[in-house]
C-alpha positions in Angstrom: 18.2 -61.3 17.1 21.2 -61.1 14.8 19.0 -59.6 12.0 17.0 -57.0 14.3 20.3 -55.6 16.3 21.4 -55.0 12.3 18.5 -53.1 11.1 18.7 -50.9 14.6 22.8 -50.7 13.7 21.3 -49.5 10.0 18.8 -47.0 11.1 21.0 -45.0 13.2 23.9 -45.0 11.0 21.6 -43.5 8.9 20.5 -41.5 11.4 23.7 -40.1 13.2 25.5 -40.0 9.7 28.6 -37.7 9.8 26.5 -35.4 6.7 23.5 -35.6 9.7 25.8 -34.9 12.8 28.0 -31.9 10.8 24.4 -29.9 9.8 23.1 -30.3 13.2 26.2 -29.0 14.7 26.5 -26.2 12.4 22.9 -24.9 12.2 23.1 -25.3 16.1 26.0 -22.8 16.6 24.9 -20.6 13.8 21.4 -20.3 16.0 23.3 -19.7 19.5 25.3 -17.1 17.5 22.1 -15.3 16.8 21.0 -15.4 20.4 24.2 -14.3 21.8 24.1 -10.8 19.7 20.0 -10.1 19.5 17.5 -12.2 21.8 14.5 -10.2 19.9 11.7 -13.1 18.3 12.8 -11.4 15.0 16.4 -12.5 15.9 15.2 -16.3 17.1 13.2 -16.3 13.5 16.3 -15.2 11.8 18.6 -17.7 13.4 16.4 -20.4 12.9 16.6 -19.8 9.0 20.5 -19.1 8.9 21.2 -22.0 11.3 19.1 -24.4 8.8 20.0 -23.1 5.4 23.5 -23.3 7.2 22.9 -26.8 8.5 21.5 -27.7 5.0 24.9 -26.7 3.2 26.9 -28.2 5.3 24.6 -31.8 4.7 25.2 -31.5 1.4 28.5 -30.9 0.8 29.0 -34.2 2.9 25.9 -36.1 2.1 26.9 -37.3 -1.4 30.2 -38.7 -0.7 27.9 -41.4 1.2 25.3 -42.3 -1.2 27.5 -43.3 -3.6 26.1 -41.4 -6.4 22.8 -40.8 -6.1 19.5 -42.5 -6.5 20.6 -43.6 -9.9 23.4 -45.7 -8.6 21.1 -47.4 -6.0 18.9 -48.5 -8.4 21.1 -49.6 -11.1 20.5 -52.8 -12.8 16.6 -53.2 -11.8 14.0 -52.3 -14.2 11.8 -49.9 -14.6 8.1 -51.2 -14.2 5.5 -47.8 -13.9 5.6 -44.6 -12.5 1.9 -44.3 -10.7 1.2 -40.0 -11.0 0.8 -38.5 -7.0 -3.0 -37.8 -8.1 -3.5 -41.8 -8.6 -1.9 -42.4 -5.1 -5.1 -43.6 -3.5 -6.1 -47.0 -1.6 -8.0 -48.0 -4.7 -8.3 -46.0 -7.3 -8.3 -49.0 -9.9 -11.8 -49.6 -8.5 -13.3 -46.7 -10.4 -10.8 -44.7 -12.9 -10.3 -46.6 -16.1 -6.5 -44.6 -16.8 -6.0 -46.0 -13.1 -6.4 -49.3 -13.8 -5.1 -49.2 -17.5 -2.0 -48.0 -15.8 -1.9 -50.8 -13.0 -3.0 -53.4 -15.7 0.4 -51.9 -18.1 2.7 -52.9 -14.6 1.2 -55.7 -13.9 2.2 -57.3 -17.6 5.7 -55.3 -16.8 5.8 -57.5 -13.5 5.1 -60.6 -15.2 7.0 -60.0 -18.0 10.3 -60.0 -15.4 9.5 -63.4 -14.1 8.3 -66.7 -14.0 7.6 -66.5 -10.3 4.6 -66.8 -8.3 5.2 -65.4 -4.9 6.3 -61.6 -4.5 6.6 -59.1 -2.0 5.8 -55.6 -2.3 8.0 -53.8 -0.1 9.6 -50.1 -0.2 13.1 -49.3 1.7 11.2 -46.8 4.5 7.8 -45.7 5.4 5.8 -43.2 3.3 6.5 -44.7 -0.3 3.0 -46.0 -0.3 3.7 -49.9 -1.1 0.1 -50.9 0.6 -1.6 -48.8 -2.0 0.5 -50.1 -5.4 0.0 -53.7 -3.8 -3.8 -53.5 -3.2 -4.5 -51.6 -6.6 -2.3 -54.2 -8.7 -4.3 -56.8 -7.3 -7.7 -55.3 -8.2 -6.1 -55.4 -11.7 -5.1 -58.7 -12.0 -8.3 -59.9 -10.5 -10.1 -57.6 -13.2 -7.5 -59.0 -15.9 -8.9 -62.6 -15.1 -5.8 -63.7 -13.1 -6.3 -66.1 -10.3 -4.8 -63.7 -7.6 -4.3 -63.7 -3.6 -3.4 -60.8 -1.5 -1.8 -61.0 1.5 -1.2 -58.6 4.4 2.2 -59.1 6.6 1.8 -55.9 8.3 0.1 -55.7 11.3 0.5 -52.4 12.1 -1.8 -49.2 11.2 0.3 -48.4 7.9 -1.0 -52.0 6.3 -3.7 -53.0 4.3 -5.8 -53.9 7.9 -7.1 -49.8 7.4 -8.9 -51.0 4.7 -10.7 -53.8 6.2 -14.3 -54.0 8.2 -13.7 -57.6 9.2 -10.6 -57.0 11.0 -7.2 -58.3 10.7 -7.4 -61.7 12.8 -7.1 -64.5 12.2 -4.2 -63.8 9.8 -1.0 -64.5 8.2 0.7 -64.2 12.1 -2.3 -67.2 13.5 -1.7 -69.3 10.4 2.5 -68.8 11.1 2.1 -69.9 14.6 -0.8 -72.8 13.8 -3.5 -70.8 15.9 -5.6 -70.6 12.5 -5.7 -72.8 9.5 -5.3 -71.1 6.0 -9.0 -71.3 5.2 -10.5 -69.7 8.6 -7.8 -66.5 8.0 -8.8 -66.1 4.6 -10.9 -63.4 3.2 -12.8 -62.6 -0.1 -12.3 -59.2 -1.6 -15.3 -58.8 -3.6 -15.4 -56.0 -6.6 -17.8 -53.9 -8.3 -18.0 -56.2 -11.7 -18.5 -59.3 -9.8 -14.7 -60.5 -9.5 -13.3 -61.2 -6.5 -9.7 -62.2 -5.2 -9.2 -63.9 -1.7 -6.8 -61.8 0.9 -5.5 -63.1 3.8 -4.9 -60.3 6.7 -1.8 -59.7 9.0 -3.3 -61.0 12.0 -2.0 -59.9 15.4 2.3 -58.9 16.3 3.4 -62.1 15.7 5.1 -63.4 18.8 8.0 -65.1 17.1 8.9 -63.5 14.2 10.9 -67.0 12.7 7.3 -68.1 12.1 7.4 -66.2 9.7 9.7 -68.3 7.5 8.9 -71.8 9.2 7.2 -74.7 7.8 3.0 -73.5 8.2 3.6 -70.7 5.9 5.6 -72.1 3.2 2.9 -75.2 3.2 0.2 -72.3 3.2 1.8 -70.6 0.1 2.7 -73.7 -1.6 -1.5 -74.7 -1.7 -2.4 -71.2 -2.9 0.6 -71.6 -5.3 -1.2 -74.4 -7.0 -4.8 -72.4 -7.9 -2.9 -69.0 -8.1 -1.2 -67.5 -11.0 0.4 -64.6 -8.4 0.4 -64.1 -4.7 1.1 -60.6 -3.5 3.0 -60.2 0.2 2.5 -56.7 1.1 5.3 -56.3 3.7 6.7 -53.4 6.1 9.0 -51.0 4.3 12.9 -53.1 4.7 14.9 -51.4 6.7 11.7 -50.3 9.8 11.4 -54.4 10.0 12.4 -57.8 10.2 9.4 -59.6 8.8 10.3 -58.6 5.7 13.6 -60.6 5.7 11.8 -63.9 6.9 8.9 -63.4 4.5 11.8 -63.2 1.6 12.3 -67.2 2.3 9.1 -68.0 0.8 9.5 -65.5 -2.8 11.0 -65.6 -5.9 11.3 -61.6 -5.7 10.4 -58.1 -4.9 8.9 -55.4 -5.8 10.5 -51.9 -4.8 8.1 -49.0 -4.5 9.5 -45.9 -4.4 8.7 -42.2 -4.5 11.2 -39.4 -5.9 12.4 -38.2 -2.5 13.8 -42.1 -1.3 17.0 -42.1 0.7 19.6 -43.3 -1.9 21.4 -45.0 1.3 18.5 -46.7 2.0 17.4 -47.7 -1.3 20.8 -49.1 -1.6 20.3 -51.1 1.7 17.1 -52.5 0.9 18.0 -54.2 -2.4 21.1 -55.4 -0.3 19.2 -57.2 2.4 16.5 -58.6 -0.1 19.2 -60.2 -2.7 21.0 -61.4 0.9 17.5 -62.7 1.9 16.8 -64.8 -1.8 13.8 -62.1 -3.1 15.9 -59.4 -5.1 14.2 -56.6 -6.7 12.5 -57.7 -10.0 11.7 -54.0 -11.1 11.4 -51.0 -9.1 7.7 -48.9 -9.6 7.8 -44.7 -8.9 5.1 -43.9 -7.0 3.7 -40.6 -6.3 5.7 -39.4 -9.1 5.1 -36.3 -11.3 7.6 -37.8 -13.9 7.9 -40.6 -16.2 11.5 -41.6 -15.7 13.3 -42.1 -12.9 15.9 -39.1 -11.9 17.6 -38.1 -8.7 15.8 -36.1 -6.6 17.3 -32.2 -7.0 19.9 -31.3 -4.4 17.8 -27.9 -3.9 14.7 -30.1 -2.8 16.4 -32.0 -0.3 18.4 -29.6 0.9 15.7 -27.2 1.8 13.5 -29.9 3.7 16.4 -30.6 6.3 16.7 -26.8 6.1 13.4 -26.4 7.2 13.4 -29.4 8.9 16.6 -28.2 11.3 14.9 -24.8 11.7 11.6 -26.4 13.6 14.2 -28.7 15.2 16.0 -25.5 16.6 12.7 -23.5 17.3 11.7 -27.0 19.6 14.7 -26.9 21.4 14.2 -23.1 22.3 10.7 -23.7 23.2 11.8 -26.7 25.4 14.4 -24.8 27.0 12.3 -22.0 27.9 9.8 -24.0 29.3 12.3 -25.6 31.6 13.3 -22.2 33.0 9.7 -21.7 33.7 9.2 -24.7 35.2 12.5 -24.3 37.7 11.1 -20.4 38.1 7.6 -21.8 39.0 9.1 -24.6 41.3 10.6 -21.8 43.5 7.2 -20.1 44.3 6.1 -20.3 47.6 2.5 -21.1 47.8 -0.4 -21.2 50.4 -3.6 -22.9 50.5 -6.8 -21.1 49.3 -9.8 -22.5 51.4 -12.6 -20.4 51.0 -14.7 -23.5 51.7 -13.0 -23.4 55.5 -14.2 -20.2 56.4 -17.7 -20.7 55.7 -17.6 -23.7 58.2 -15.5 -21.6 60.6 -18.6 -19.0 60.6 -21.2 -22.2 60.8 -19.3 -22.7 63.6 -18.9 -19.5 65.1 -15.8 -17.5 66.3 -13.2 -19.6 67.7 -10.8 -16.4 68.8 -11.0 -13.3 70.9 -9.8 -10.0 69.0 -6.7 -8.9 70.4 -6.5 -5.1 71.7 -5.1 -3.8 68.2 -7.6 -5.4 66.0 -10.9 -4.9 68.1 -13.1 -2.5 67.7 -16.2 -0.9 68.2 -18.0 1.8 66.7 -19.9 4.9 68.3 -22.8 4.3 66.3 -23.4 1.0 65.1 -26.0 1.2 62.7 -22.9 3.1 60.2 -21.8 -1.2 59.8 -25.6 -1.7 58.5 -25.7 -3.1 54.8 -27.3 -5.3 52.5 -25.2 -8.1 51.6 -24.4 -8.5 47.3 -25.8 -11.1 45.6 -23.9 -14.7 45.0 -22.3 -14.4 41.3 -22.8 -17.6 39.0 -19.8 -19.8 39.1 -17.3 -19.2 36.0 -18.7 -15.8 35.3 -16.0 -14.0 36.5 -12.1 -14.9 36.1 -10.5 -13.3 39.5 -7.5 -12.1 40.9 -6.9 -11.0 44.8 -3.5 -8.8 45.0 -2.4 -8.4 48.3 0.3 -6.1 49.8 1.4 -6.1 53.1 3.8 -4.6 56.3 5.9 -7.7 57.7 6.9 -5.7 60.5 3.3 -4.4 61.2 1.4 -7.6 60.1 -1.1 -6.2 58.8 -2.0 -5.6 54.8 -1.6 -2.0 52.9 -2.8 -3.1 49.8 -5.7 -5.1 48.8 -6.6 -4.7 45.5 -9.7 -6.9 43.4 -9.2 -7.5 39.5 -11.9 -9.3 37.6 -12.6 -10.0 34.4 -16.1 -10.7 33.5 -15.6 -14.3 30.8 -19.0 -12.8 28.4 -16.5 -10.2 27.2 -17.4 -7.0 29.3 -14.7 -4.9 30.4 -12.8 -5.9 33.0 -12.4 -3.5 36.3 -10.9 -3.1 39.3 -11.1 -2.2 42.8 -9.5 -1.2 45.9 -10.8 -1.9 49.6 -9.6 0.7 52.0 -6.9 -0.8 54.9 -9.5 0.7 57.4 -12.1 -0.7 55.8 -14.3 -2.2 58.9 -16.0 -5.2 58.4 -16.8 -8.4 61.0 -14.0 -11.0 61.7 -15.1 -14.2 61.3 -12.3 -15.6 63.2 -13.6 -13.3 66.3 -17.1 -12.6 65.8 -15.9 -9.0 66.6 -15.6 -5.9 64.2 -11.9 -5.3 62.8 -9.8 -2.9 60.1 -10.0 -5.5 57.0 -6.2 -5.6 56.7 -6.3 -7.0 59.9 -7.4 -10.6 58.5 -3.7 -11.3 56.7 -3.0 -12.9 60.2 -5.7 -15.5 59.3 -6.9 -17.8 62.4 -4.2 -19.6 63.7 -6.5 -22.0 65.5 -8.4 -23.1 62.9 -5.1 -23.5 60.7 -6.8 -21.1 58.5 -4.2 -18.5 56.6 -4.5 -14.4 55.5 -4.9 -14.7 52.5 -7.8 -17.5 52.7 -9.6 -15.4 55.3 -9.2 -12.1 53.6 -10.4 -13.8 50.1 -13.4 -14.9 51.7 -14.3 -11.4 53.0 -13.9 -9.9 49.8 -16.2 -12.2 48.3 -18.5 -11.6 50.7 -18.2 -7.7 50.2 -18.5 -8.2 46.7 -20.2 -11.6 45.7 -17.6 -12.5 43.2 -15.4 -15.6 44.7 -11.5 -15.1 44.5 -10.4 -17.5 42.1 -6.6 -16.7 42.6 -4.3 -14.6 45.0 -0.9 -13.0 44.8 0.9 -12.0 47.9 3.8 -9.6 48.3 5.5 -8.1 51.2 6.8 -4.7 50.4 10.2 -6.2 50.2 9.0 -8.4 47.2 7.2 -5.4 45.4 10.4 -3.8 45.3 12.1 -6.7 43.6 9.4 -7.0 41.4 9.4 -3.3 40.5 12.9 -3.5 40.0 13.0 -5.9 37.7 10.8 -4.3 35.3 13.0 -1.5 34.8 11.1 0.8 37.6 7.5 2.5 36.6 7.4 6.3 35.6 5.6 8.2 38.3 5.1 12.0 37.3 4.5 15.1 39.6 3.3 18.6 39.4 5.3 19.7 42.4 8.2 18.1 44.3 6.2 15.9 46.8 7.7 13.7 50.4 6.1 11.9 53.2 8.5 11.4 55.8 6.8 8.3 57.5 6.2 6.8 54.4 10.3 7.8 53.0 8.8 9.5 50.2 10.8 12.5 48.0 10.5 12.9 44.6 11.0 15.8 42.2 8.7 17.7 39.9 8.3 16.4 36.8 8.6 12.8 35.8 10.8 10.3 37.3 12.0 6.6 36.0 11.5 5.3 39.9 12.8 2.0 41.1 11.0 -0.1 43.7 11.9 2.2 46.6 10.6 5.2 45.5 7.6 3.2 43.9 6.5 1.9 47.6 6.8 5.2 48.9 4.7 6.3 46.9 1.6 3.8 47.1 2.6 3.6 50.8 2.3 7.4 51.5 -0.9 8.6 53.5 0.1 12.4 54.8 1.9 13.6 51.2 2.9 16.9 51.2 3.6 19.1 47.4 6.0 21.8 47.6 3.9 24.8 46.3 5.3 29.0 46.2 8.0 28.4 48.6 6.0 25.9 51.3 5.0 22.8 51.7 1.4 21.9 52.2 -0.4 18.5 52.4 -2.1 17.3 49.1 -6.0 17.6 49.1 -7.5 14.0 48.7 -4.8 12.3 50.9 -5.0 9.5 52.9 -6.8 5.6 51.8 -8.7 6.9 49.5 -5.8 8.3 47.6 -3.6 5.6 48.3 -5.8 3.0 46.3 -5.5 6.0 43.2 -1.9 5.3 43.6 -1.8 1.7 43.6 -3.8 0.9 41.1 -1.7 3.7 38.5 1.3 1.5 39.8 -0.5 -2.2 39.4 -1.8 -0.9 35.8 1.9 0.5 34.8 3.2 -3.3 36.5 1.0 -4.9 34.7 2.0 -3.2 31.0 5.8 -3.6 31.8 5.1 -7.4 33.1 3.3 -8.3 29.8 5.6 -6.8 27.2 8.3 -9.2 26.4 10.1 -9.5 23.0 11.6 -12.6 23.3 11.7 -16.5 25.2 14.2 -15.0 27.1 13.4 -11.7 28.1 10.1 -13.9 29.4 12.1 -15.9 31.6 14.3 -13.6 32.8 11.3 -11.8 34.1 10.2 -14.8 35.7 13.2 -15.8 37.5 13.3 -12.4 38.9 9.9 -12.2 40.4 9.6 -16.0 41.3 10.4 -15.4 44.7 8.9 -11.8 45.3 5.5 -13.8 45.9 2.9 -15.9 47.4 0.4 -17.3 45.1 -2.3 -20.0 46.4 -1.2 -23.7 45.5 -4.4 -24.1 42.7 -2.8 -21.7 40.2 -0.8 -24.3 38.5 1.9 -23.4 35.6 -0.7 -23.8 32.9 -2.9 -22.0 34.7 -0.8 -19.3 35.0 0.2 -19.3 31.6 -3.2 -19.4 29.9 -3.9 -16.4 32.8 -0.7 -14.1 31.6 -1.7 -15.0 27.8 -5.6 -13.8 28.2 -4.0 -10.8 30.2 -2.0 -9.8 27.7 -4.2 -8.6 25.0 -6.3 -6.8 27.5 -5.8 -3.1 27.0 -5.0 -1.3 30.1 -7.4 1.4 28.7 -10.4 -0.9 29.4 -10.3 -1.5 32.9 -12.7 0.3 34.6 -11.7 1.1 38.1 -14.6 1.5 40.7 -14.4 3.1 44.1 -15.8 1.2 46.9 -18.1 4.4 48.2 -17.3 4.7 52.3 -17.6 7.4 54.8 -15.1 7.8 57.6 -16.2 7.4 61.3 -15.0 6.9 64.8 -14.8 4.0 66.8 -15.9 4.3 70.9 -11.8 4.7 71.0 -11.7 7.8 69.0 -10.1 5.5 65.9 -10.7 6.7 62.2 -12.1 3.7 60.5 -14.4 3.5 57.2 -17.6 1.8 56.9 -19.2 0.9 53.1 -22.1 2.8 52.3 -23.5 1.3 49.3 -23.9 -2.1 48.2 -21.5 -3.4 45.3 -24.1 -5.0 43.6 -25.8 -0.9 42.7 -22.1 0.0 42.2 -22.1 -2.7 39.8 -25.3 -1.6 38.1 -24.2 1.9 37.9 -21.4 1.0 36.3 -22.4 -1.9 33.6 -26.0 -1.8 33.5 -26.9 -5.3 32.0 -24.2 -6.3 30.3 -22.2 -8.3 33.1 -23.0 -12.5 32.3 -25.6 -12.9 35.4 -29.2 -12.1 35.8 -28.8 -11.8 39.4 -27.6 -8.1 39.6 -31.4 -7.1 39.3 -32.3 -8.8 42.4 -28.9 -7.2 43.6 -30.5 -4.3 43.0 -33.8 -5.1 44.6 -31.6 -6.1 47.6 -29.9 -2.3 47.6 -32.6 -0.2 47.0 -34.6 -2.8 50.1 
């Protein structure tokens, strides 16, 4: 325990060094500094590299009062046994490149030439230095040199010599430790190409008690290979990431250090500590991955710009993180509803449940004008939808109800607006109704607006809603506010009193009032020689022109952002303007807004739901369809929308 709660007091020391802590601080700062003046993505990019160069500095001109020199110091005293080149770096390159194992064949006479001993481990002072490799390779040489060799593998985890091994790493070194296996059933035979072959023992399982490791069964073990074997490799986990290595040292006369060029000198330095502490000193210390043949320092520059870089992603991270937190606290404040198509088909199995009330029912004078072919059903994930819905508190009833879809076989998307005196069949009452009507749902079947106005629109149009969004006019001026208002230009000075409209000539910057007005307005009036006079096309039909310019100017100030936080500022501000159903999750939404944004506002094609206005017995204006959507559809598109079923749509129109 003593041992372990030291390496963990090692690692962060090394970790939360006072060089370490200082860069942090100071490329952390330097970033926020950026932030605070420019919030642009060219500022965040900016920051990122001043706050890690800065960071970097600031390391260095701390870091080498700690390592006491350099990698030179912590290495000084142990010889030099090989430098392997970074192209030789493989598991076994000795097996077929004769300069490979000429070079493994020159260390391994260097190794023996720097003792008399038998047993040594092959160790390196952190992960990455590639010790496996040079202890696997300079085993393959001895073998091939005619030494009486063993291999074995004391780590268990992926990083050891197990990789490299179809017959798996139990039994092992950990059975044979803890008397679970006997030396002969854990050992292996490593056969090569020219017919030589060394035995190898694997690491067997996590060894549940680590002081095994040093007991009795393994030091008998080594002592019986000890008498047929001229050298006995232990490939152990780099010093300071484990204490097998320290236990293992009880059995060896020595170590050898792998290293590459980029080693920690503090680490180095408390590697060769713990091994002489543990009786298996360094013997001779072998460059790996190296492009060099003697061993130097690694340049100042070189480390310094990998924790720049390394303290720029580290920055970039914690942005990222931090915006996604505000999106996650933005996204936890939406209020959501159910979306239950499936409901209202079993409410119309069923039949109606309610009796219209005297606002919503009502009846035409003719009413063969409600006659039409129903559209054909859509395949499922053709279409990616969205239902927007806008609608009167006061009145309870919806204004706006607006259709986007976007075909997924790459056709243009389009939109399209269904008239608020649309008249279609209430499921909910079995009688006919105004389609804003259905945003009261059906109480009694616990069945909300937006569900039961989703299904209707799929039935008008035989796409299925995926998604809705619902505002009351209250929200769509927060939201329109909070994009900066949408420009809204006129020939003439128009107003509608009823709907608080009054706007100059020419074009306006208008905030969220004066936006709602607008889509709102149904009798508009233009100011024209001196008089006012009402504005030809008035009424739905030109209502739906208006809200779909405003959704498609929304919808280009929603999706340009320049920064994280311009993002989530956004967000925050329209979190709570609306009601979306509970199946649009955050990633959802995200991938959504992301596909969105590189559609060009210029490709949506926006189709008018043909309708001819008529009376009800009442002397009410309503509107009744008068052409199936699937011909609108084929008008439109032709073949190029993902489904073959629009030619029996059209089959169904033209029948």
């Amino acid at each position: 325990m003593t041992s372990t709660a030291a390496s963990i007091r090692s690692k962060l020391g090394r970790i939360f060094s006072l060089a370490n802590l200082v860069g942090a601080g100071v490329a952390f700062f330097i970033f926020l500094g950026f932030l605070a003046v420019d919030g642009s993505n060219l500022a965040i990019i900016v920051g990122a590299i001043a706050g890690g160069v800065c960071g970097a500095a600031a390391w260095y001109v701390l870091a080498p009062k700690s390592v006491d020199g350099g990698l030179h110091s912590a290495i000084k005293g142990i010889p030099f046994l090989g430098a392997i080149p970074d192209g030789e770096a493989k598991p076994a390159p000795a097996l077929s490149s004769t300069e490979t194992y000429d070079r493994y064949a020159g260390l391994l006479r260097e190794v023996e030439g720097q003792t008399n001993g038998r047993v040594l481990l092959v160790s390196s002072p952190g992960p990455g230095q590639g010790a496996s490799t040079v202890a696997l390779n300079l085993a393959i040489a001895a073998a091939r040199a005619g030494r009486r060799v063993m291999l074995i593998d004391a780590d268990p985890s992926p990083n050891g010599l197990g990789r490299f091994l179809s017959t798996g790493r139990e039994p092992g070194l950990s059975d044979v430790a803890e008397g679970t296996a006997t030396l002969k059933e854990a050992t292996r035979f490593w056969s090569l190409d020219d017919g030589s072959q060394f035995p190898m023992l694997p690491s067997g399982a996590e060894p549940t008690d680590l002081d095994a490791l040093s007991g009795v069964l393994v030091a008998d073990a080594l002592d019986a290979v000890s008498e047929h074997a001229d050298l006995i490799l232990i490939d152990v986990p780099p010093v300071a990431w484990s204490d097998t290595t320290p236990r293992l040292s009880a059995h060896a006369d020595g170590t050898i250090l792998v290293l590459r060029d980029s080693a920690d000198p503090d680490a180095v330095s408390t590697a060769v500590s713990t091994l002489t502490a543990a009786g298996a000193p360094p013997l001779g210390y072998v460059r790996n991955r190296t492009a060099a043949r003697a061993i130097a320092a690694p340049h100042w520059l070189r480390r310094a710009a990998i924790r720049a870089g390394v303290l720029g992603a580290v920055l970039l991270a914690i942005l990222a993180a931090y915006t996604a937190i505000q999106l996650l606290y933005s996204w936890s404040r939406v209020e959501t509803q159910t979306l239950d198509v499936s409901a209202v088909d079993s409410l119309l199995a069923e039949g109606p449940v309610e009796t219209a009330s005297p606002d919503d029912a009502v009846e035409l004078e003719d009413p063969s004008d409600s006659t039409l072919p129903a559209p054909a059903s859509r395949p499922a994930g053709a279409y990616e939808t969205m239902l927007i819905i806008g609608s009167d508190e006061i009145a309870n009833a919806s204004d706006v109800i607006l259709y986007l879809v976007r075909p997924t076989n790459g056709a243009d998307p389009f939109m399209v607006s269904l008239p608020r005196d649309l008249l279609i069949k209430n499921p909910c009452t079995g009688g006919e109704a105004r389609i804003n009507t259905l945003i009261k749902g059906c109480p009694s079947k616990d069945i909300n607006g937006p569900t039961l106005l989703s299904s209707k629109v799929a039935e008008i149009t035989g796409i299925a809603v995926d998604h809705f969004a619902w505002f009351h006019f209250d929200g769509f001026v927060d939201v329109i506010d909070a994009v900066g208002g949408v420009e809204l230009c006129f020939d003439n000075p128009v107003r509608d009193p009823d709907a608080g409209l009054d706007m100059p000539a020419g074009c306006t910057q208008a905030d969220g009032q004066q936006t709602l007005s607008w889509v709102r307005s149904r009798k508009t009036e233009e100011f024209v020689d001196g008089i006012w006079r009402t504005v030809p096309g008035r009424g739905d039909l030109a209502r739906n022109q208006h809200q779909q310019d405003v959704i498609l100017e929304l919808f280009v100030k929603l999706k340009r952002f320049s920064s994280p936080k311009e993002l989530t500022t956004k967000v925050a501000s329209v979190s709570q303007s609306f009601i979306l159903d509970e199946g649009l999750s955050l990633t959802g939404a995200v991938q959504l807004a992301w596909r969105l944004r590189s559609t060009d506002v210029e490709t949506i094609r926006r189709i008018a739901l043909p309708v001819r206005l008529t009376r009800t017995t009442k002397g009410q204006s309503v509107l009744v369809q008068t052409q199936s959507f699937d011909q609108l559809l084929l008008d439109e598109y032709g073949d190029t929308l993902p489904e073959e079923d629009l030619i029996n749509g059209e089959n169904a129109a033209l029948g």
